[in-house]
BAGU-8016 format. One record per residue (C-alpha): residue in one letter; x, y, z; residue number from 1. Coordinates in steps of 0.2 Angstrom, whole numbers, plus 5000, padded with zeros to 4 digits. Layout:
# BAGU-8016
   rest      x      y      z    nr
      a      X      Y      Z   NUM
...
***
This chain:
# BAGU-8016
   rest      x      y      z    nr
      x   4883   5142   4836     1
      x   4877   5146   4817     2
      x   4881   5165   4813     3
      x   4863   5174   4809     4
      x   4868   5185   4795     5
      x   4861   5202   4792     6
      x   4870   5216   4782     7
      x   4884   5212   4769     8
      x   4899   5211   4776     9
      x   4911   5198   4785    10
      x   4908   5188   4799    11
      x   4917   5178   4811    12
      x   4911   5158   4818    13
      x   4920   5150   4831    14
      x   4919   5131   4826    15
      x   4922   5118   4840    16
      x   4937   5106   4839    17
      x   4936   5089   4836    18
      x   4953   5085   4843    19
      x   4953   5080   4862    20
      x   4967   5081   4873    21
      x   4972   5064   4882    22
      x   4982   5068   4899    23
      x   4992   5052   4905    24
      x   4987   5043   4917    25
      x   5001   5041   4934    26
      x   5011   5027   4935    27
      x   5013   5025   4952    28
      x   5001   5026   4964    29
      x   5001   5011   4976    30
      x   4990   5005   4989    31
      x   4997   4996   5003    32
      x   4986   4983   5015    33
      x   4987   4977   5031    34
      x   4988   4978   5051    35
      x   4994   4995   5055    36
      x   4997   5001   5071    37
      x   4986   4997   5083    38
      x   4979   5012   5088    39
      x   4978   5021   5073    40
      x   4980   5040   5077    41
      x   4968   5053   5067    42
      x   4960   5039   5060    43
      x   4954   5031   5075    44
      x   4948   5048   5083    45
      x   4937   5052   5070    46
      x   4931   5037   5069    47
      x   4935   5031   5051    48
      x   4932   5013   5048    49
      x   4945   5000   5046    50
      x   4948   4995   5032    51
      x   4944   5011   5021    52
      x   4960   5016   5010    53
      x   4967   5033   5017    54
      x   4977   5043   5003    55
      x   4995   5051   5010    56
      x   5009   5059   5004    57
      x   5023   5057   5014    58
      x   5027   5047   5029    59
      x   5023   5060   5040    60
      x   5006   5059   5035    61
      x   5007   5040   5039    62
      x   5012   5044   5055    63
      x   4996   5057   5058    64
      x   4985   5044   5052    65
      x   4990   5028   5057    66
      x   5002   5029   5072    67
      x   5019   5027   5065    68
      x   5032   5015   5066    69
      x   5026   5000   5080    70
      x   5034   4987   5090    71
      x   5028   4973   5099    72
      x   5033   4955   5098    73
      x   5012   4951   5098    74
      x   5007   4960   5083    75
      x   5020   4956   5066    76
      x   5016   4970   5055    77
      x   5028   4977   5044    78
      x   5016   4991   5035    79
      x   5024   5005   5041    80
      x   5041   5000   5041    81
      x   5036   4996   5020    82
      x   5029   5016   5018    83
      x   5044   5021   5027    84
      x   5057   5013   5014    85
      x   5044   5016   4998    86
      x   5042   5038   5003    87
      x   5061   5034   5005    88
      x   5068   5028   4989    89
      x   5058   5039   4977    90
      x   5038   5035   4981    91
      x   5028   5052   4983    92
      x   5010   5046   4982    93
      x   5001   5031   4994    94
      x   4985   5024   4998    95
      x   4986   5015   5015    96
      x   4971   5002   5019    97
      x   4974   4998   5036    98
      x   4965   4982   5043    99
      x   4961   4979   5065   100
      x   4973   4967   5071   101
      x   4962   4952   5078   102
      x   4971   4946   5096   103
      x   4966   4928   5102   104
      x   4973   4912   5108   105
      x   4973   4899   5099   106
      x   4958   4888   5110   107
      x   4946   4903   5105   108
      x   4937   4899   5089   109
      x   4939   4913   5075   110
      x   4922   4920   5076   111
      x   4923   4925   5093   112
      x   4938   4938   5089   113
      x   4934   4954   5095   114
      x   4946   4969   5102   115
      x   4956   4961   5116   116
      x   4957   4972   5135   117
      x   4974   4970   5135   118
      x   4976   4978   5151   119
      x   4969   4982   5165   120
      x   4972   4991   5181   121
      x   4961   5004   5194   122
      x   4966   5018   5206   123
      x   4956   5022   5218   124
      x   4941   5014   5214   125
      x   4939   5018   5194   126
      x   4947   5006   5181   127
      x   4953   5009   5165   128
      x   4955   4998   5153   129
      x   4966   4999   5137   130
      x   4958   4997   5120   131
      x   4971   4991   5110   132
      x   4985   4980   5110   133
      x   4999   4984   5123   134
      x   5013   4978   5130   135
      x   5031   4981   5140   136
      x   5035   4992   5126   137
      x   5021   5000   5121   138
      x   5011   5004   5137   139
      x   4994   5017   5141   140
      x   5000   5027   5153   141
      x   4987   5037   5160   142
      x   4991   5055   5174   143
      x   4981   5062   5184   144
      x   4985   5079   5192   145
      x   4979   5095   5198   146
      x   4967   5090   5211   147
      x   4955   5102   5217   148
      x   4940   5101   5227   149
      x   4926   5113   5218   150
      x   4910   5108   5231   151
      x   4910   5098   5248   152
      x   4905   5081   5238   153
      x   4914   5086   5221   154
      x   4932   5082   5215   155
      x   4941   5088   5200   156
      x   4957   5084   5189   157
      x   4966   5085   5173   158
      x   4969   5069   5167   159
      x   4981   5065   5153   160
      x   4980   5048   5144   161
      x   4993   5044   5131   162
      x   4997   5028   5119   163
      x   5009   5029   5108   164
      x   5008   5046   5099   165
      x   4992   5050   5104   166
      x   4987   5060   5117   167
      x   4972   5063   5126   168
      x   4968   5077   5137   169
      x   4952   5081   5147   170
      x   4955   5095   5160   171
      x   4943   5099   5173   172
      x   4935   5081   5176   173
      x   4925   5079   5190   174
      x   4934   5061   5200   175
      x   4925   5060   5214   176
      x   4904   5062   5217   177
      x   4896   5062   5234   178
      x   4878   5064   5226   179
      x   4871   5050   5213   180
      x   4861   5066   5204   181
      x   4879   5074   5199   182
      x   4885   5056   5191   183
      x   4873   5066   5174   184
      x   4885   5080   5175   185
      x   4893   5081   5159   186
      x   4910   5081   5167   187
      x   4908   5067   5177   188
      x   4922   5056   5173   189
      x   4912   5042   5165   190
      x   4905   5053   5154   191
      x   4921   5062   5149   192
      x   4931   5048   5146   193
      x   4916   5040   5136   194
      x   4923   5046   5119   195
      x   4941   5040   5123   196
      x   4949   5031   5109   197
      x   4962   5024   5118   198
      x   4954   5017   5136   199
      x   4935   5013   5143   200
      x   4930   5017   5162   201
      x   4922   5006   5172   202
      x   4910   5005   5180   203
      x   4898   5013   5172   204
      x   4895   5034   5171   205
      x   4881   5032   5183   206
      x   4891   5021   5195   207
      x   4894   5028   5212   208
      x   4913   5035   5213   209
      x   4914   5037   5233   210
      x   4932   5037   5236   211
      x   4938   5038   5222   212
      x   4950   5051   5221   213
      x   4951   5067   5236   214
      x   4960   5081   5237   215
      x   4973   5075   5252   216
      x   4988   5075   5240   217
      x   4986   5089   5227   218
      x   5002   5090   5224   219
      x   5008   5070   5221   220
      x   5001   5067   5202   221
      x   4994   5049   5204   222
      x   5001   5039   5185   223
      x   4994   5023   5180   224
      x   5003   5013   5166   225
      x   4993   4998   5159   226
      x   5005   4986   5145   227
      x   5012   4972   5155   228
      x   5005   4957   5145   229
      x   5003   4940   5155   230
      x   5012   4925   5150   231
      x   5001   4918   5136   232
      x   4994   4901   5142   233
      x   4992   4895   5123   234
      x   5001   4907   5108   235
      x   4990   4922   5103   236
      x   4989   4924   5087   237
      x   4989   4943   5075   238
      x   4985   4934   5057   239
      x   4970   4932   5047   240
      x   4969   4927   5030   241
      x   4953   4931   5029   242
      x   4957   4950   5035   243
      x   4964   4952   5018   244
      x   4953   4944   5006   245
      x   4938   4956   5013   246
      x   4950   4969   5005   247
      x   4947   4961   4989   248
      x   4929   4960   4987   249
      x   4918   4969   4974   250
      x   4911   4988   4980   251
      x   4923   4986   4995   252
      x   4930   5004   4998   253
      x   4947   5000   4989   254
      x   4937   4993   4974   255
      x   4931   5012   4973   256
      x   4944   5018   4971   257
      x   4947   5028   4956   258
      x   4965   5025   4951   259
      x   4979   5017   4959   260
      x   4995   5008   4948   261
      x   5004   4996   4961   262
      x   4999   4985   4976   263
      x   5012   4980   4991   264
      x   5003   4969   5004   265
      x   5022   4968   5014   266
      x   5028   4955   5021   267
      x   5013   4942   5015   268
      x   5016   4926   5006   269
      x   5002   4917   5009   270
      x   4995   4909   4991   271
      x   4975   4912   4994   272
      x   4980   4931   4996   273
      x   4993   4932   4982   274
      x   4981   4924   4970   275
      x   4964   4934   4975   276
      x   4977   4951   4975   277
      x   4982   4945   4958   278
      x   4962   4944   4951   279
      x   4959   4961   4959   280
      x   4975   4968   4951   281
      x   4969   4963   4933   282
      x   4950   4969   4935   283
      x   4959   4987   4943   284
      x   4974   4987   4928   285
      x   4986   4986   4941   286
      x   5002   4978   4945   287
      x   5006   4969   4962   288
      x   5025   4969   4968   289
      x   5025   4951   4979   290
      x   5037   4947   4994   291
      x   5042   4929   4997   292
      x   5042   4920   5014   293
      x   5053   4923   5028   294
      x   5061   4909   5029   295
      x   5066   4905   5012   296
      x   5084   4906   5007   297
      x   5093   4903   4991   298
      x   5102   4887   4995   299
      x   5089   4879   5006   300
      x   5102   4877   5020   301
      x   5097   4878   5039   302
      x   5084   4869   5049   303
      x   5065   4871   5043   304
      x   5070   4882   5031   305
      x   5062   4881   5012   306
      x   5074   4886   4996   307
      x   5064   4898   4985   308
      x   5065   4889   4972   309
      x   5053   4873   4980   310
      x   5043   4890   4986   311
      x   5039   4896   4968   312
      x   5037   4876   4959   313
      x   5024   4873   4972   314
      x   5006   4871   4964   315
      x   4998   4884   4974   316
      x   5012   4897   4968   317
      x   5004   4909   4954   318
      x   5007   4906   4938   319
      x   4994   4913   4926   320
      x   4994   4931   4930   321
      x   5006   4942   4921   322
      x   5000   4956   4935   323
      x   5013   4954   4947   324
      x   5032   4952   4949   325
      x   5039   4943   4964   326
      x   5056   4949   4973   327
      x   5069   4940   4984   328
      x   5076   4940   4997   329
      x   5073   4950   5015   330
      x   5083   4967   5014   331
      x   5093   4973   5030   332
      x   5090   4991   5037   333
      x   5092   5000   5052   334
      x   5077   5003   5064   335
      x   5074   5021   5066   336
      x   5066   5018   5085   337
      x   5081   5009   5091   338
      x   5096   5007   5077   339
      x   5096   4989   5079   340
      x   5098   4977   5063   341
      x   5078   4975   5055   342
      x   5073   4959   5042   343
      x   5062   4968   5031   344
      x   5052   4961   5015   345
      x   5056   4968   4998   346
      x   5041   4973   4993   347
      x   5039   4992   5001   348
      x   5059   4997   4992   349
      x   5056   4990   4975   350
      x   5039   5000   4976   351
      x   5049   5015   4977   352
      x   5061   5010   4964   353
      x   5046   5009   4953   354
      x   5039   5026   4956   355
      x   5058   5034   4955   356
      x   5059   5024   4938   357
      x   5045   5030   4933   358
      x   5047   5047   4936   359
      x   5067   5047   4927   360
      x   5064   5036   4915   361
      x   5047   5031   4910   362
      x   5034   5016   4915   363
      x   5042   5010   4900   364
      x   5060   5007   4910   365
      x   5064   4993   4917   366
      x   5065   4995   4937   367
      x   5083   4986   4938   368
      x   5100   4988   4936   369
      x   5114   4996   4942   370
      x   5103   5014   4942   371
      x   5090   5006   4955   372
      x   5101   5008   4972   373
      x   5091   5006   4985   374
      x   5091   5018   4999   375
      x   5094   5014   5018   376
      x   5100   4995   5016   377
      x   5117   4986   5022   378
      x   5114   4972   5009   379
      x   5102   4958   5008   380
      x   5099   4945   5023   381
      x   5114   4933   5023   382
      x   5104   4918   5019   383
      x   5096   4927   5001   384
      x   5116   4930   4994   385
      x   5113   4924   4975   386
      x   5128   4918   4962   387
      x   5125   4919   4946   388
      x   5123   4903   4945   389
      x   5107   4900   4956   390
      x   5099   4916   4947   391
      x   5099   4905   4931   392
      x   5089   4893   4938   393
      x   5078   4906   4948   394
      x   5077   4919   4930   395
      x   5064   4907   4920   396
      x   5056   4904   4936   397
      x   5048   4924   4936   398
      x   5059   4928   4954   399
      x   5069   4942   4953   400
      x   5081   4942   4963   401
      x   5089   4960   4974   402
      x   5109   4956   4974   403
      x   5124   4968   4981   404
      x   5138   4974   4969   405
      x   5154   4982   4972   406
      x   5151   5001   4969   407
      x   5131   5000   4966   408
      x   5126   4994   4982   409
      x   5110   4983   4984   410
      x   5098   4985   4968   411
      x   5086   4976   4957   412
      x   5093   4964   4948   413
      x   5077   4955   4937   414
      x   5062   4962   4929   415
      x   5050   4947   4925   416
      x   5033   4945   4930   417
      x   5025   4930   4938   418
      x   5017   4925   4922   419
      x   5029   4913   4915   420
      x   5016   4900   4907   421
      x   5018   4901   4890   422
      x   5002   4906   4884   423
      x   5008   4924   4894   424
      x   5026   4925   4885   425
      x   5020   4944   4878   426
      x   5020   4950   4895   427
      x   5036   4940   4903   428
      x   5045   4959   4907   429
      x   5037   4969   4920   430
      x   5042   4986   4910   431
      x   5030   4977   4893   432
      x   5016   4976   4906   433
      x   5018   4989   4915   434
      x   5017   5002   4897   435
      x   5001   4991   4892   436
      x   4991   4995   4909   437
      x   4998   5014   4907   438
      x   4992   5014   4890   439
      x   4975   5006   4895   440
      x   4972   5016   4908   441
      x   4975   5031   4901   442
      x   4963   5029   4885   443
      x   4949   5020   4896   444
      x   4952   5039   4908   445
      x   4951   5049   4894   446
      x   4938   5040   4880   447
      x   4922   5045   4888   448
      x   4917   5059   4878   449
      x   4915   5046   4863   450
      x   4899   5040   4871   451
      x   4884   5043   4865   452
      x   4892   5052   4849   453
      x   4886   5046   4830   454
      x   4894   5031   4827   455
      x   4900   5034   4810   456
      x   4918   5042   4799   457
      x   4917   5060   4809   458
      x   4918   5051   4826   459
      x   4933   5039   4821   460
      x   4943   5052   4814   461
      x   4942   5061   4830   462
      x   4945   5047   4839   463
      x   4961   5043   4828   464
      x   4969   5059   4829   465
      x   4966   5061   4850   466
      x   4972   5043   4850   467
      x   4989   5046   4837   468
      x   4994   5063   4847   469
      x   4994   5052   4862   470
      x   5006   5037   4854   471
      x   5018   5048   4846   472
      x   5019   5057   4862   473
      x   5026   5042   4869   474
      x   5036   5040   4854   475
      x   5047   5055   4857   476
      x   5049   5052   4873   477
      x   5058   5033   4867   478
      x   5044   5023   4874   479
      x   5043   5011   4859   480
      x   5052   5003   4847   481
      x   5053   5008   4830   482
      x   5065   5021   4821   483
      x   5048   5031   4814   484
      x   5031   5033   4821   485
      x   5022   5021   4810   486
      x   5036   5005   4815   487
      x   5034   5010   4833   488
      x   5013   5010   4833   489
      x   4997   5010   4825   490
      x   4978   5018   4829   491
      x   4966   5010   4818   492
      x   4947   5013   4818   493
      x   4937   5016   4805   494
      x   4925   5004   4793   495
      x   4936   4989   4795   496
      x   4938   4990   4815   497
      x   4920   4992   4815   498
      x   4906   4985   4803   499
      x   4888   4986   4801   500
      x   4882   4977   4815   501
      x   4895   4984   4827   502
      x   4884   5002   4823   503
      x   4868   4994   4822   504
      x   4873   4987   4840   505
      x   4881   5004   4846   506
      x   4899   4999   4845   507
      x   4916   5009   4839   508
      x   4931   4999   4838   509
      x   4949   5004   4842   510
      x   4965   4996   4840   511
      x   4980   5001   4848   512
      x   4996   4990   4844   513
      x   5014   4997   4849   514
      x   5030   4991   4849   515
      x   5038   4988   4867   516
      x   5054   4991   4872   517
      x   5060   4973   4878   518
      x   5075   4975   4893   519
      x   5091   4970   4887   520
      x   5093   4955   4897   521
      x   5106   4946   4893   522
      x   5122   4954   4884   523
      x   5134   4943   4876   524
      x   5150   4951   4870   525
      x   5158   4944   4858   526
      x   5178   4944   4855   527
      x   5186   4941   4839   528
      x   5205   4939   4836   529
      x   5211   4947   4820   530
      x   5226   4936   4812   531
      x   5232   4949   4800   532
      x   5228   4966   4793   533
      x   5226   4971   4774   534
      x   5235   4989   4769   535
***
């Protein structure tokens, strides 16, 4: 503030600076959607909506929230197996938006979905039901033990219900009532059990119990184990498209989020989801990194199989979005829960590849070559082995394809983006549009204090010299072409970038124009023969 002067002499003002410091934005956030494990652990006991995006940083966080790693041949999910591989090859920040896996047959209309009872089963007069999908491998099992007899008409027991990794555990529980009036007892079993997340009691709390559980054997523990699924009559289905488009929606809780770079929807290729993702992704300055369908191969060979190239020249495939990059083919891994072969979509390792890209080299690096070795593969599905000869035709085509080389392992072997139409040409190389989403990003993040200031030669200079820090921080660290900082970038805004009317309507302009770094995708060397030599 102004100095108030008083007696001759010196004095000292503190003027403010009109330079402000732009922090870059991260690179590699990414949100992954879709059906978790069924009963999804800290998330589902405190009772956290589906659907809502839950921030982790490593998988055992997953595990805490959402259940782990799940098998079932009712429920296809391939989430967790995707986090699993994208914490493992380099990711270290996530965002997973879990969805409630529907369970119905196939003669039961969509709008009557609701929460199957997948099993059922009673001792001594109470049922339990289980709450969430179960089956031969993944059972409710349910203990009681420790009976005693605290009154004439009153039993008592500990009773342990697990699923999964959860457990549950209510000690004391009255079993057994001879009186209606003790039915309101806060112990009474129906009441008890009532905020189980894992199985409901029936009949109700104030339902008579006579002969439910005595005291006659205290010492045999009575177990219960509800997941034998009945033959289906009709095939259940696990899949709705729908489930995922409600993801997408405007002031849906992943729309609120504040930041997140890449989006991994694993083991999805439907085209109403890729291309609503792909919208979302542009509005959010985001990248999506696509999976192709199971079944398609590079040669098109085998029964009811679809080559990928008819899966990308079909009209539905996305073509105008240069906000995603699609990868091929399924990787093989190693189940942790049982060591047998897995078929696993691409999506959840090149995600990681990205992030450790990013965090080596630069957003500005392509995430391929012979540097990109991905971590806990034995190669690519057999049916997805690529020649040099079938990549041609798949390059122009915006699939990159992952291939296996002698010394390298499996790795990322292309770096285009889906937007191959030519009107998108800037943006063919996921590394160019990657480094124009970090640079947007980053300004939009840190430009707020412009608002609201006098729009006139002060404000642009500051703006210019925030802005020019920012670039020819870049520069130094190679992110651009150009051997000097004005070949590699520009910052313009001053009278040209904004005129008259642009003030009189409240308006600064910026432009920001750089250089990309283009991968080198193709290397021709070139052999001469010398004939002679001159002395």
């Amino acid at each position: 503030m102004p100095v108030t002067v008083s007696y001759p002499g010196l004095y000292i003002e503190e003027l403010p600076s009109s330079a402000h410091t732009i922090t870059p934005a991260p690179t590699s956030i990414t949100v992954f959607v879709g059906y978790t494990h069924p009963f999804q652990g800290e998330v589902a006991q405190n009772g956290v909506d589906w659907g809502k995006p839950i921030q982790i940083f490593n998988f055992t966080e997953y595990e805490r929230a959402f259940g782990g790693l799940y098998r079932s041949p009712i429920l296809r999910s391939d989430v967790a197996d995707a986090v699993y591989q994208f914490f493992l090859n380099g990711g270290t920040n996530a965002y997973v938006v879990g969805l409630q896996p529907t369970y119905y047959t196939t003669a039961t209309p969509p709008a009557a979905i609701k929460v199957v009872d997948a099993a059922s089963g009673a001792l001594g007069g109470i049922k339990f039901t289980a709450k969430h999908l179960t089956d031969a491998s993944n059972k409710v099992s349910i203990t009681i033990r420790n009976f005693s007899q605290t009154t004439a008409a009153n039993d008592t027991a500990d009773i342990l219900i697990s699923y999964g990794s959860r457990i549950e555990t209510y000690r004391g529980v009255i079993t057994k009532s001879g009186a209606p009036a003790a039915n309101a007892d806060a112990d009474f079993i129906g009441n008890r059990l009532a905020s189980s997340a894992i199985v409901a009691i029936d009949p109700a709390a104030g339902g008579a119990y006579a002969g439910a559980y005595t005291a006659a054997s205290p010492a045999a523990p009575l177990q219960l184990d509800l997941g034998d699924m009945p033959v289906p009559v009709v095939a259940y289905t696990t899949f709705r498209t729908q489930d995922f488009l409600d993801v997408f929606k405007d002031d849906n809780p992943l729309d609120k989020v504040d930041i997140f770079n890449l989006l991994v929807i694993p083991g999805v290729s439907d085209s109403g989801i890729w291309n609503t993702a792909l919208h979302f992704c542009e509005r959010k300055l985001a990248f999506y990194v696509m999976d192709p369908p199971p079944d398609a191969t590079a040669d098109g060979m085998g029964i009811n199989l679809a080559q990928i190239k008819e899966v990308v020249n079909d009209p539905s495939m996305p073509r105008f979005s240069p906000n995603g990059a699609l990868y091929f083919p399924y990787l093989r891994t190693s189940d942790p829960l049982s060591n047998a072969t897995l078929l696993q979509p691409p999506s959840g390792f090149v995600a990681g590849i990205y992030a450790r890209t990013d965090t080596r080299r630069g957003v500005w690096k392509a995430p391929a070559g012979l540097e990109t070795s991905i971590v806990n593969t034995t190669g690519v599905v057999e049916e997805g082995r690529m020649t040099d000869m079938r990549q041609g035709v798949l390059n122009p085509l915006g699939v990159n394809v992952l291939r296996s080389f002698a010394g390298s392992g499996t790795v990322v072997w292309g770096a285009r983006t889906v937007g191959v139409n030519a009107a998108l040409e800037q943006w063919r190389y996921v590394p160019v549009r990657r480094t124009a989403l970090f640079i947007e990003q980053t300004l939009l993040r840190n430009l707020g204090w412009v608002v609201f200031e006098p729009n006139d030669e002060p404000l642009w200079t500051a703006i210019r010299i925030s802005v020019e820090g920012f670039m020819l921080s870049l520069f130094r660290q190679a992110a651009f072409q150009g051997a000097t900082p004005s070949q590699a970038f520009r910052v313009q805004c001053d009278a040209t970038t904004t005129t008259t009317t642009d003030i009189d309507n409240g308006i600064v302009n910026i432009v920001v124009a750089f250089r990309p770094l283009k991968p080198a995708e193709f290397v021709v060397i070139k052999i001469a023969q010398i004939a002679g030599q001159v002395q």
